[in-house]
N, C-alpha and C positions, 0 to 999 in steps of 0.2 A: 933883464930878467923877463919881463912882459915882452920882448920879444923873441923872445927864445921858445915859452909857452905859445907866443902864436905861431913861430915856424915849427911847432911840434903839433899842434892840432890841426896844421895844415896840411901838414904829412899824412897826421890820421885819415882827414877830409877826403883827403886826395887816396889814398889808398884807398877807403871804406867807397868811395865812389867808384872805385876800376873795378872792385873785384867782387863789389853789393849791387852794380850794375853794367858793368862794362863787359864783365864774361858772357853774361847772360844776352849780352847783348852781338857780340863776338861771335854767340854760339848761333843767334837766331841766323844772321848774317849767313853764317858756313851754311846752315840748313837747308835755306831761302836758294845761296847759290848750286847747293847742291841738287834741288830740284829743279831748277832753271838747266841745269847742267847733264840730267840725264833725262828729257824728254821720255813719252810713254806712246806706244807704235800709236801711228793713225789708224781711222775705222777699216781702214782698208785693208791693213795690213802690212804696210810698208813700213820698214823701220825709220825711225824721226832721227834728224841727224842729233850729233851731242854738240856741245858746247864746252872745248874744251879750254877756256879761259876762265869761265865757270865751275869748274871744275876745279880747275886747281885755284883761285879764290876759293873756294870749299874748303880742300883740301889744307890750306895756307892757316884759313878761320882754325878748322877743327883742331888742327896740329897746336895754334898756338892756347887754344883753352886746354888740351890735353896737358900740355907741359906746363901752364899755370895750374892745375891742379897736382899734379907731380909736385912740382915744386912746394905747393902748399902743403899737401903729406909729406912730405920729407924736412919740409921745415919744423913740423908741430911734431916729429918722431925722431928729432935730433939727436936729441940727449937718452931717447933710449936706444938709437939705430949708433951712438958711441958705448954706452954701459952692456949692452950685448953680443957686437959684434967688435969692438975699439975701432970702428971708423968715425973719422969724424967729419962732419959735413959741416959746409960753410965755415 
């Protein structure tokens, strides 16, 4: 029984850690790469090349906190996105 409670507060742990600082953290990452990724012209005038590895590290970041948040609204709106529409999620 005392194990069971601590593989359940571990779960909590470990969730409340990915998603109280992992997104946030996921999201800075995309941001970071994203401005690494599209350079701003030199004083001269000449366009600055991009970075398109950078880029799509960006794009990879953003995609996955987007859908963690999806996910999260669709999770917490279940049972009324079943009671008003009869789908049922998850």
């Amino acid at each position: 029984m005392i194990a069971d409670a601590a593989q359940s507060a571990l779960k909590v742990f470990l969730a409340g850690l990915l998603f109280g600082a992992g997104l946030p953290a996921i999201f800075a990452i995309g941001i970071r790469l994203w401005s690494i990724g599209s350079p701003e012209p030199s004083a001269d005038g000449t366009a600055a090349r991009r970075n398109p590895a950078a880029l799509a590290g960006a794009v990879v970041c953003l995609a996955v906190v987007v859908f963690a948040v999806v996910m999260g609204v669709l999770w917490i709106t279940q049972k009324s996105i079943d009671h008003y529409f009869g789908i049922t999620l998850f």
